[in-house]
C-alpha positions as CSV (number, residue, x, y, z in Angstrom):
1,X,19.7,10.1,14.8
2,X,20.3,6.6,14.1
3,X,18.7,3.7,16.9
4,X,21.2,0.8,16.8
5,X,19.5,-0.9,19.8
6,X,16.3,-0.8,18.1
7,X,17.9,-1.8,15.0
8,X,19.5,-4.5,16.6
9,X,16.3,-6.1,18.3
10,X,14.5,-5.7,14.9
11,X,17.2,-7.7,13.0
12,X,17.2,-9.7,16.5
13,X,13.9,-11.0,15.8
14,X,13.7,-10.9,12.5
15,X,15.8,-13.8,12.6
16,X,14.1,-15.4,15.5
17,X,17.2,-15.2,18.0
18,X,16.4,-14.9,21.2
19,X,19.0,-12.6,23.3
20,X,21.0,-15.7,24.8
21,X,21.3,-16.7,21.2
22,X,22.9,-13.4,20.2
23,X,24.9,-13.7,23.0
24,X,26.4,-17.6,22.3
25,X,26.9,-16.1,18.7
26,X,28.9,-12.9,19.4
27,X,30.6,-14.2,22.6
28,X,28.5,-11.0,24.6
29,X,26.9,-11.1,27.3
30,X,23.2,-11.4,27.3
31,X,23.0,-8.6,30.0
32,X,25.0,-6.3,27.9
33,X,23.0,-6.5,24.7
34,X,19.9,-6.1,26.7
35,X,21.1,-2.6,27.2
36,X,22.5,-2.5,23.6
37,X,19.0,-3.0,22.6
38,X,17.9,-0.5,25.4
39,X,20.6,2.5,24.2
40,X,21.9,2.0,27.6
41,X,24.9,1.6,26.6
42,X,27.3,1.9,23.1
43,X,29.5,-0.9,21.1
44,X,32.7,-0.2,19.9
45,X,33.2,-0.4,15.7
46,X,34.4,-3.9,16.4
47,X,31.2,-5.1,19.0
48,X,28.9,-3.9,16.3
49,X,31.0,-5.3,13.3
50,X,30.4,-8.5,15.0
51,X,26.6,-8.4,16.1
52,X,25.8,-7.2,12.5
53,X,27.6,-10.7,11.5
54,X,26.1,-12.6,13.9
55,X,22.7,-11.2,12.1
56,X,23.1,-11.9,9.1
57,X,23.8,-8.4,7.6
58,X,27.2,-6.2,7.0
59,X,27.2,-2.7,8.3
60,X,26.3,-1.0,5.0
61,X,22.4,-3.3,5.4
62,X,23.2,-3.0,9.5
63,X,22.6,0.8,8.8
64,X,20.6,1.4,5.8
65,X,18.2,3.8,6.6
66,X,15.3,2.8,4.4
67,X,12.3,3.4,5.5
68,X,9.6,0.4,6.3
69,X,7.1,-0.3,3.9
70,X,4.0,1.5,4.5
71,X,1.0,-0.7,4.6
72,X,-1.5,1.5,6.6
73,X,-2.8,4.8,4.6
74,X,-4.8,7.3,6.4
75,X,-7.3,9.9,4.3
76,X,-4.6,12.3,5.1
77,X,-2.4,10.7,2.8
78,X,-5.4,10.4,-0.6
79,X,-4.5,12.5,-3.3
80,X,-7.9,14.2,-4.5
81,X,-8.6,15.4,-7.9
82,X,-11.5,17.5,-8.8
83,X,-13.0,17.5,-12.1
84,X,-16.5,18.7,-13.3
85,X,-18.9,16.1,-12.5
86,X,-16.2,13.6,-10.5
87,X,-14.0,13.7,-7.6
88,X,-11.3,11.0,-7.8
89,X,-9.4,10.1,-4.6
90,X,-6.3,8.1,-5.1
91,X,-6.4,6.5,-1.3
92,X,-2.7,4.6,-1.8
93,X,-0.2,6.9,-2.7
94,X,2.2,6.2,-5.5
95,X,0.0,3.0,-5.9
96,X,0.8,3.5,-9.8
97,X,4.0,1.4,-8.8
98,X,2.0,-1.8,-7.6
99,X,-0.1,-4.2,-9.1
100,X,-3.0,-2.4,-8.7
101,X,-4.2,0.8,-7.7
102,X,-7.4,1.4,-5.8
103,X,-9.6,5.1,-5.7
104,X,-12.7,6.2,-4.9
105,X,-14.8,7.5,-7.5
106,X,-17.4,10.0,-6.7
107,X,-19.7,11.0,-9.6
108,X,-22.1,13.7,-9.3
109,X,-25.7,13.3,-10.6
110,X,-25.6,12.8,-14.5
111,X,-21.5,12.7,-13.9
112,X,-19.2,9.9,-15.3
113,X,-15.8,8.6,-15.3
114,X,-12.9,8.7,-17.3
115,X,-13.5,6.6,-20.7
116,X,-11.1,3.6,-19.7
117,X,-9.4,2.2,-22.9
118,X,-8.8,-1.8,-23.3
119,X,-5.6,-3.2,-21.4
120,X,-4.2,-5.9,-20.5
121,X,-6.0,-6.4,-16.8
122,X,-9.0,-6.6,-14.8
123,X,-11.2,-4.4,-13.0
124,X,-13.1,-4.4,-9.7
125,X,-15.6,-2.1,-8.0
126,X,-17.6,-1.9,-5.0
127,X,-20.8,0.6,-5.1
128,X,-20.2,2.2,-1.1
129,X,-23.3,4.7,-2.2
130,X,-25.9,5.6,-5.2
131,X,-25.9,3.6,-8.4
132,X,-23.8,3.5,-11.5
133,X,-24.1,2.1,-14.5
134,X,-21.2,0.1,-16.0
135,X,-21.1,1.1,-19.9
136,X,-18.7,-1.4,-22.2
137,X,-18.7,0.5,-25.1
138,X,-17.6,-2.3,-27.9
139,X,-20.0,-4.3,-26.5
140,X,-22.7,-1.7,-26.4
141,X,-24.4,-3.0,-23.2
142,X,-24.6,-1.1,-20.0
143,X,-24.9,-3.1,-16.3
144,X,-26.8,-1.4,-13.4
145,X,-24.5,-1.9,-10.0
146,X,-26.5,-0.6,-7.2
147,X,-24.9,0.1,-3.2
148,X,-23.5,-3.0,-2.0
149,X,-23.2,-4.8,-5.4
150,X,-20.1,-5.2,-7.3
151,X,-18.5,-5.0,-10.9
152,X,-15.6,-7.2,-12.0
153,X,-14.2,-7.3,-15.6
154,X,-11.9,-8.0,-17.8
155,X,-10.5,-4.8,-19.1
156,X,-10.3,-6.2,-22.9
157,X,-12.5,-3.2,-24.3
158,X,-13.2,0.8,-24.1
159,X,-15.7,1.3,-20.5
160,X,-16.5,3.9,-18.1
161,X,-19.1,4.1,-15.4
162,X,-22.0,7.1,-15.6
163,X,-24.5,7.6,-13.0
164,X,-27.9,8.6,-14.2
165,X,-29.5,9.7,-10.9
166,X,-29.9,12.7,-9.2
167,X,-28.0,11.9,-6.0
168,X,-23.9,11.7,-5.5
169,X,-22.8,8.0,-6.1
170,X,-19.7,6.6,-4.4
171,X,-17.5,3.7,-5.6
172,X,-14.1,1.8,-4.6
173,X,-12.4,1.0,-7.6
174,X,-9.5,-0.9,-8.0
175,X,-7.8,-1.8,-11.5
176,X,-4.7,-4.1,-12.3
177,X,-2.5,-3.2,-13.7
178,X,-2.8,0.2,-12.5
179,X,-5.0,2.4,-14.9
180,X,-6.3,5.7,-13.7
């Protein structure tokens, strides 16, 4: 069910009115869009038509349901995938769609990562646990990152990350445009 008092007091502050404001603007009472904004009450079409004026919006935007950006994710909302020697977790859904996409990259011992082809981009990582190495293939020359250190590149040639110790190794890795 739709909340038009909430609704209201979103667009309400959204464009910095305070309720006497609304009220000089829609010839309404402040008391009664108090309990507008409270459900305690309902507007007719005609109220409504003219409080979603006074906002700045016409009734199809007043009740478009879309939901608001999500901006906090939880691990409950990672997508994992389990390979042989690697676990990826994609920790921002649908992140594919944004300018870059972070995951966490856990490589088992002797493990590595997908071999990343050039694009047009760059590339950061963050060693949470273990050590990798960072391999640039065209470039033959491979960097040691160790926990706590960090890897930042242009993604101009073929790379991946292998990690050549015995213990699990953990890294945030975040690539733009989105890559993995």
């Amino acid at each position: 069910m739709f909340d038009i008092g909430n609704r209201i007091r979103q667009l309400r502050i959204k464009n910095d009115l305070t309720l006497q404001e609304l009220a000089s603007r829609t010839e309404l009472t402040k008391g009664f869009l108090s309990q507008l904004e409270r459900n305690l009450t309902s507007p007719s079409l005609q109220t409504l038509e003219d409080i979603a004026e006074a906002l700045g919006v016409t009734m199809s935007e007043f009740f478009n349901n879309e939901k608001e950006e999500k901006i906090v994710f939880t691990a409950e909302d990672a997508f994992i995938a389990e390979e042989e020697d690697r676990i990826i977790r994609w920790i921002v859904p649908n992140a594919q769609k944004n300018a870059m996409e972070p995951i966490i990259l856990e490589l088992s011992p002797q493990g590595e990562s997908e071999m990343i082809r050039p694009h047009d981009g760059e590339e950061f990582g963050y060693v949470l646990e273990g050590s990798v190495k960072l391999v640039r293939r065209t470039a033959e020359k491979e960097y040691t990152v160790n926990k706590g250190e960090v890897f930042y590149l242009k993604a101009d040639e073929t790379h991946y990350l292998k990690n050549d110790s015995e213990q699990k190794c953990f890294v945030l890795w975040i690539s733009t445009p989105p890559a993995f």
